[in-house]
C-alpha positions as CSV (number, residue, x, y, z in Angstrom):
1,X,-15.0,2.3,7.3
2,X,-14.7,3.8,4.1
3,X,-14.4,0.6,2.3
4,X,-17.1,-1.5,3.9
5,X,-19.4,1.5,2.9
6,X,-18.2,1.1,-0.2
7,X,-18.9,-3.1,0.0
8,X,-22.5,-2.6,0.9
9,X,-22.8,0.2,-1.8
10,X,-21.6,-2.6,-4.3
11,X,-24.4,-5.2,-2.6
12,X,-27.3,-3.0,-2.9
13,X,-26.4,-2.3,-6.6
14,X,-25.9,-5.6,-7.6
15,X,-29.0,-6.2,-5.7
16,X,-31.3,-3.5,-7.7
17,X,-29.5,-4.4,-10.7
18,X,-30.7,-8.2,-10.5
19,X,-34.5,-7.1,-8.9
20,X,-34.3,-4.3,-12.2
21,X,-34.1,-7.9,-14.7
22,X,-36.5,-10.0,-13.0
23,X,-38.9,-7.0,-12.6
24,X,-37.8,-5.9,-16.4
25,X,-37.0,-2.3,-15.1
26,X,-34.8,-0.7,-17.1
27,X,-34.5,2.7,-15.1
28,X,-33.9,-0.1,-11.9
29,X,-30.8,-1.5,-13.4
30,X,-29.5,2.1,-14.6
31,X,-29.5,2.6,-10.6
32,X,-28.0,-0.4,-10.0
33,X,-25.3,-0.2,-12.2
34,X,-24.7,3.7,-11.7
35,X,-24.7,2.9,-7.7
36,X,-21.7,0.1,-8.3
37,X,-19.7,2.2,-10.3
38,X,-19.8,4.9,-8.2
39,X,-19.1,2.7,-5.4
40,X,-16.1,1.3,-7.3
41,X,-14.8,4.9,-8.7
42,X,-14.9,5.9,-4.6
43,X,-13.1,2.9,-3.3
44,X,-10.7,3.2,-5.7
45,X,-9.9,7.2,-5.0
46,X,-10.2,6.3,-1.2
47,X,-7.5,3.7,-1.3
48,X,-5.2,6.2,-3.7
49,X,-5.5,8.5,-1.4
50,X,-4.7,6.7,1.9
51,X,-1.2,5.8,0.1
52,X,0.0,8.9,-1.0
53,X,-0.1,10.1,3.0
């Protein structure tokens, strides 16, 4: 579950990231591309932690 949170997390981003070019909002794409990192930085400490149990 964790994961496919993480998946649409990514989507959105990449969504408000491309909507933040086309509308020419910088503070748009700053929320885009803070939301997929963060998305990416949890995935990444999920699945670390699901293989050191």
């Amino acid at each position: 579950m964790t994961y496919v949170l993480a998946a649409l997390t990514v989507v959105l981003g990449v969504a408000a990231f491309v909507y933040g070019g086309y509308d020419d909002s910088p503070g748009l794409q700053l929320i885009g591309a803070v939301l997929v990192a963060g998305a990416i930085t949890f995935a990444v400490r999920a699945a670390r932690r699901g293989r050191r149990k």
